[in-house]
Wavefront OBJ file of the C-alpha trace (Angstrom):
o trace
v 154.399 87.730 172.690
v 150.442 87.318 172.033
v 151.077 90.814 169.967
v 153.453 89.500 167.680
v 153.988 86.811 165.137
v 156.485 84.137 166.110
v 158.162 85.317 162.791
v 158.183 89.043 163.950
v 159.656 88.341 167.285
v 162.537 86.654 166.017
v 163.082 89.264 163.628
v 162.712 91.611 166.624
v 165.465 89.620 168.555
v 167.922 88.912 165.929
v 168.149 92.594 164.733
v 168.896 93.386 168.781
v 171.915 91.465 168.610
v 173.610 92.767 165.695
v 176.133 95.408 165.127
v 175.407 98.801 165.274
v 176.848 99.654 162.102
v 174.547 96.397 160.598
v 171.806 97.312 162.268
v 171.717 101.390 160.606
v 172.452 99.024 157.496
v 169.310 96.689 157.881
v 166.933 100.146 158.838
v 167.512 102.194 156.003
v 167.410 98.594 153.618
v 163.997 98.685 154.754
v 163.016 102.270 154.681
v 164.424 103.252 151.648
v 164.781 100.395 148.781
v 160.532 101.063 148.506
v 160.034 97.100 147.955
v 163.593 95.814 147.102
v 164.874 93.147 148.812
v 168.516 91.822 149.136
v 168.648 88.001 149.281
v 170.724 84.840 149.223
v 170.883 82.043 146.025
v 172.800 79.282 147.817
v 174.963 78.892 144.777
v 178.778 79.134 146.569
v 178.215 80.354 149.701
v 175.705 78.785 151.297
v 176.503 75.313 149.656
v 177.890 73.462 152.968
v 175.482 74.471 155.057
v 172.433 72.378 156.343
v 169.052 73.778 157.232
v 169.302 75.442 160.553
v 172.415 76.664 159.787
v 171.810 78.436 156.096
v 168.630 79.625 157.862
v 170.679 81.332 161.078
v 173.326 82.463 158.580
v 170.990 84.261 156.480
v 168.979 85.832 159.773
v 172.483 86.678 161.098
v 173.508 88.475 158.006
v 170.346 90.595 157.370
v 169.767 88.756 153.644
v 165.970 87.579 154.726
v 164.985 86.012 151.348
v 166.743 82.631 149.729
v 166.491 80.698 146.720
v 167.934 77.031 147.498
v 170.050 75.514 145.111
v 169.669 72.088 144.223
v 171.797 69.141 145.255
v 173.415 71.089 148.541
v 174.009 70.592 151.831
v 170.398 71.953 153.142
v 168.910 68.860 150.992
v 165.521 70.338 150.121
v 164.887 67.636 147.422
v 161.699 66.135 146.370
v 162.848 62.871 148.011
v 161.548 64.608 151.431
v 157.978 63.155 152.738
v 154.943 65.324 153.521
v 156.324 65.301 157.287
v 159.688 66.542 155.830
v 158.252 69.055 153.942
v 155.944 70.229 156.928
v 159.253 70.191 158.936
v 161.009 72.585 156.492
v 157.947 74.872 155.983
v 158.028 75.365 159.739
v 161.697 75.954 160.116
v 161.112 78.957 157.455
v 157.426 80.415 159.188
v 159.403 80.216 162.432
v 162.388 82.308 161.040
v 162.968 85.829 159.776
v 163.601 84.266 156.832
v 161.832 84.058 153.592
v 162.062 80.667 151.239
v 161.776 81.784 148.141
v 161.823 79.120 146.365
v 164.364 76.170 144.147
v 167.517 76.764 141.726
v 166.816 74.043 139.388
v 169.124 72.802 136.558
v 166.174 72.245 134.068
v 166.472 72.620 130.622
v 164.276 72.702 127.681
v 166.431 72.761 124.898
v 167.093 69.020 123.902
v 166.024 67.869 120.194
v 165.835 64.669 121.994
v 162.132 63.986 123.153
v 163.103 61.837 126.029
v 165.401 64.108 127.367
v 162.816 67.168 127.124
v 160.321 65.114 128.878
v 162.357 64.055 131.236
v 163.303 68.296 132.192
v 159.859 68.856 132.111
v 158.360 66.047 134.224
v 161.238 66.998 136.883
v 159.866 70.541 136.489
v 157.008 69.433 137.890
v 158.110 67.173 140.673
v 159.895 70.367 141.971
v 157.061 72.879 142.104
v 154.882 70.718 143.908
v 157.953 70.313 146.338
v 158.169 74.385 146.466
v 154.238 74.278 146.841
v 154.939 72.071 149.921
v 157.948 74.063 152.178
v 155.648 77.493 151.088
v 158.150 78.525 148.660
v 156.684 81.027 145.733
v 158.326 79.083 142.902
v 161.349 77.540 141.217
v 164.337 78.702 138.932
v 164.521 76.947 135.648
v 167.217 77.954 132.684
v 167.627 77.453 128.495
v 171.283 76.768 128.508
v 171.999 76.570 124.722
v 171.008 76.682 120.936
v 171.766 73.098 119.691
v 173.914 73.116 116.336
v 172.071 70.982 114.931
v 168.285 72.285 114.771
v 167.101 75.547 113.710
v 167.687 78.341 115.970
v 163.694 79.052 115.642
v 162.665 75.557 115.904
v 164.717 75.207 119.755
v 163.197 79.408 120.528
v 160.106 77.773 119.932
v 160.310 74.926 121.771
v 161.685 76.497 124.770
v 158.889 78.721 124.684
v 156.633 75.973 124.738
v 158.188 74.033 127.545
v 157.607 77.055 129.785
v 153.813 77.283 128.518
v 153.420 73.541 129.854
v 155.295 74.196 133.157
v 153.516 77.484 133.743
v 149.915 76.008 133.436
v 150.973 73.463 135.925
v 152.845 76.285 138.523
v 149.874 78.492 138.149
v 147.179 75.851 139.542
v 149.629 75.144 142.818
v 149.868 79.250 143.054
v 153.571 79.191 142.224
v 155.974 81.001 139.684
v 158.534 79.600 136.828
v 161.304 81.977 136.871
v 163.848 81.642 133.997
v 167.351 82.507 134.463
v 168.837 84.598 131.231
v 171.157 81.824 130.783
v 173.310 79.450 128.511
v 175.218 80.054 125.554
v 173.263 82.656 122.953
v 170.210 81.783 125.156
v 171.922 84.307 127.315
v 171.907 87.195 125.208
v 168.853 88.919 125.411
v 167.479 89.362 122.139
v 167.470 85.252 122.369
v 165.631 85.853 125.539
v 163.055 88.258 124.587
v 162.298 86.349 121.332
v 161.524 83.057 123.324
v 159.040 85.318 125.722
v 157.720 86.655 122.782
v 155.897 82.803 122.504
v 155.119 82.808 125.964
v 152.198 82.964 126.872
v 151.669 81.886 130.289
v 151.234 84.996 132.999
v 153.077 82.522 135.698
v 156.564 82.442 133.791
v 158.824 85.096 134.554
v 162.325 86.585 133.601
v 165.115 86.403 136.091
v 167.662 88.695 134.739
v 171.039 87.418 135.637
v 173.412 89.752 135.502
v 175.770 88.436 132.398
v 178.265 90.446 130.091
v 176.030 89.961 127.591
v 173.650 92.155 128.688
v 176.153 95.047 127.682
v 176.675 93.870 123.905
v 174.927 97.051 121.794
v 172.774 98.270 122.492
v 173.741 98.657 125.792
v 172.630 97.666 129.335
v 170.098 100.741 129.244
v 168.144 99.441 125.858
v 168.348 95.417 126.380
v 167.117 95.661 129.936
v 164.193 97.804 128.677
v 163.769 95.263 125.794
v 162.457 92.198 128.278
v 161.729 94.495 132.006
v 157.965 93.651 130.930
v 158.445 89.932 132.033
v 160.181 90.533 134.755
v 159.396 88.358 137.710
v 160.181 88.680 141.653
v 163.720 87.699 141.192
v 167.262 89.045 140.076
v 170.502 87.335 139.869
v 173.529 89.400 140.567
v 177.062 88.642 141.874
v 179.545 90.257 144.266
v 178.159 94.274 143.700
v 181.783 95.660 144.425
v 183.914 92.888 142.315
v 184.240 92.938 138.319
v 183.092 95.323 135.925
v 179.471 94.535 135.991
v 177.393 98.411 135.891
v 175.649 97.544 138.786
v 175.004 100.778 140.184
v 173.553 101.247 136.721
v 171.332 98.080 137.142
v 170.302 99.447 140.719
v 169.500 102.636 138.849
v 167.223 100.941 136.327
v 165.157 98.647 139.192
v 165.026 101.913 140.729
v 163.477 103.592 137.915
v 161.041 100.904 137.151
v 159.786 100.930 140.729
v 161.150 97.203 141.251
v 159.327 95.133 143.859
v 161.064 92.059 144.402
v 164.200 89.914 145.510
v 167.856 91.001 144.321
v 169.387 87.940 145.129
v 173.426 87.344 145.755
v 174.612 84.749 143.863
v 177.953 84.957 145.129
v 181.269 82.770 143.233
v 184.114 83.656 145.094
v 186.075 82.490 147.946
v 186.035 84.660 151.150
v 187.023 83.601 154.584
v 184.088 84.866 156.103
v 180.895 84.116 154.506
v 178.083 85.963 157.061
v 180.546 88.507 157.189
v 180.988 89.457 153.807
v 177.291 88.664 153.381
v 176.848 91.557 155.728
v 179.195 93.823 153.584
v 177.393 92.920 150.375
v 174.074 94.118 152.065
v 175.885 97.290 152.830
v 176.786 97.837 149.237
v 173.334 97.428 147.855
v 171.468 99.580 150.489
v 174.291 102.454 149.271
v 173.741 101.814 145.736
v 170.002 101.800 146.166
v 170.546 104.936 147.645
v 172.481 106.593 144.985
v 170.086 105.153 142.217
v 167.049 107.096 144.778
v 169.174 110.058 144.672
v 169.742 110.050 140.830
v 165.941 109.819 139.977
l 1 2 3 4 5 6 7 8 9 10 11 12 13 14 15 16 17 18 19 20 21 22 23 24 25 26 27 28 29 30 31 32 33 34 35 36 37 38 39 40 41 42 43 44 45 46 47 48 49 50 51 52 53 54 55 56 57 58 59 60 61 62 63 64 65 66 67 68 69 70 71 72 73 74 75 76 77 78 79 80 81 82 83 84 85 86 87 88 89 90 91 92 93 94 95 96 97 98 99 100 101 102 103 104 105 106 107 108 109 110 111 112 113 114 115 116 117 118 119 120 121 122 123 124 125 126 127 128 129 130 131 132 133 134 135 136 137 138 139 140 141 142 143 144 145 146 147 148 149 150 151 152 153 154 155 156 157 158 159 160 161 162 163 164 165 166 167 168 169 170 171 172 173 174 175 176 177 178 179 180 181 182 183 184 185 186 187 188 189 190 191 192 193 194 195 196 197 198 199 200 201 202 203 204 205 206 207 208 209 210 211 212 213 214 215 216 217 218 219 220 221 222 223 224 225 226 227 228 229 230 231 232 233 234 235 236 237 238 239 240 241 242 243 244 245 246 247 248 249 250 251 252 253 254 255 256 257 258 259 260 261 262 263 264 265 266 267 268 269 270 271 272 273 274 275 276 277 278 279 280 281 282 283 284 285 286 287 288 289 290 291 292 293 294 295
C-alpha cells in the first residue's frame, strides 16, 4: 500500500472485481481513446442517488469522471459548510472517481437587470463551491434569444456575462463551460458568434450533441466552426439510440486529437442503470476504435 495512492488502489481493486468482458472494455478505454474519457452528467440516471452511492455506481460501471447536476439526490449545493465540502472532496480523492465539476441552470440572457445579476452572482457562489470539493469547474447555458431585444444586443450580453464569470473562475483555477443550449442559442452559428466576444481564456464550449448541429452545413463544417473553444467537456446521449452521427462525432474528437471528458447525459428509462452504464462504455470504446481505424 505505501507504493500506491489510496486513489490507485481502489482503482486497482474495483477493476479486480468486474466482469471479464468489462474489464477487456475498461483496458482498451484506456489504451486506445489517447486522452478521451467516458463520463457520467447526473442528469437522469444518477438523479436518486446520494453521494456514496453515485460515487460506487460510477466506480462500478467504469465511467470515472462526473459532472453533478444541480438540485439531486447527491446534494452538492453551496448550502454545504467548509467541513461539508472537505467531506465531499475526500469522498472523491478517496475514489476512482473524478468530480468534474457542477451542471448549473444559469442563464445570461434576461433583459431584466435583476434577473441577470441574480444568474451571475449564483455563478459565482457555485465556482467557489466547485473550488471547494476539487472540482475543475461548472456548466452554465444561454437558453434563448428574447423576442423582445435585438438578437445582437442579448449575443452581446451573453458574451459579456461569461467575460465577468470567467475573470472570477480563472483566479480560483476553475473553468466556465457553456452548454450549446436553448432555443437559437443552440444552433451554432448563435454559438460561435457569442464566443466571437469572448474573451476570457477560462470559458469554454461544451458541445452538446443537439439536431441542430446537423442543419447545413453539416455536422462536419459547424463542429469545425467553434472546435477552437472547445473545453474539457462533451455532452452526448445514449450513443446507440436516435439518429444522432455519433460515430461521426467520435470521428471528429478523434481527428482533432480530443483530450477531455465525453460525458453521458443519459434521458431514458432503463431498468438497470450501472448496467447499461457499462454497455454505453462499451459502445464508445468501439466507436473510438472505429474513428482510430478511419484516420
Amino acid at each position: 500500500m505505501s507504493t500506491l495512492t489510496r486513489r490507485n488502489f481502489i482503482r486497482q481493486t474495483t477493476y479486480a472485481g468486474l466482469s471479464v468482458p468489462l474489464l477487456s472494455g475498461l483496458s482498451s478505454f484506456s489504451d486506445a481513446n489517447a486522452g478521451m474519457k467516458f463520463g457520467l452528467v447526473t442528469y437522469q440516471w444518477g438523479r436518486d442517488w446520494d453521494l456514496p452511492t453515485l460515487i460506487a455506481n460510477c466506480e462500478k460501471s467504469g465511467l470515472l469522471g462526473v459532472e453533478l447536476r444541480t438540485e439531486h439526490a447527491h446534494k452538492v449545493e453551496t448550502n454545504l459548510n467548509a467541513v461539508q465540502r472537505a467531506e465531499v472532496k475526500k469522498r472523491f480523492n478517496d475514489s476512482p472517481v473524478t468530480c468534474l465539476g457542477y451542471g448549473s441552470n444559469f442563464e445570461y440572457h434576461s433583459p431584466d437587470p435583476a434577473v441577470l445579476k441574480k444568474n451571475i452572482e449564483g455563478t459565482r457562489e457555485y465556482i467557489q463551491l466547485c473550488k471547494d470539493i476539487g472540482a475543475t469547474g461548472i456548466k452554465v447555458k444561454p437558453n434563448t434569444l428574447p423576442a423582445e431585444v435585438s438578437k445582437e444586443k442579448t449575443i452581446a450580453q451573453i458574451a459579456a456575462s461569461f467575460n465577468e464569470i470567467g475573470k472570477f473562475a480563472k483566479n480560483l483555477g476553475q473553468l466556465v463551460r457553456v452548454e450549446v443550449h436553448g432555443r437559437y442559442t443552440q444552433d451554432i452559428p448563435v454559438m460561435k458568434a457569442i464566443f466571437e466576444q469572448v474573451t476570457e481564456p477560462a470559458v469554454k464550449i461544451c458541445w452538446n450533441s443537439n439536431d441542430e448541429d446537423l442543419l447545413p452545413p453539416g455536422l462536419e463544417q459547424n463542429f469545425h466552426s467553434v472546435k477552437k473553444w472547445f473545453g474539457d467537456t462533451v455532452h452526448v446521449r445514449e450513443l446507440n439510440i436516435g439518429d444522432y452521427p455519433y460515430q461521426q462525432l467520435m470521428n471528429l474528437f478523434v481527428g482533432m486529437n480530443y483530450n477531455g471528458w465525453i460525458l453521458l447525459e443519459a434521458r431514458t428509462e432503463v431498468p438497470d442503470r450501472v448496467k447499461a452504464m457499462q454497455e454505453q462504455l462499451a459502445v464508445f470504446n468501439q466507436m473510438v476504435a472505429n474513428a482510430k481505424k478511419s484516420r
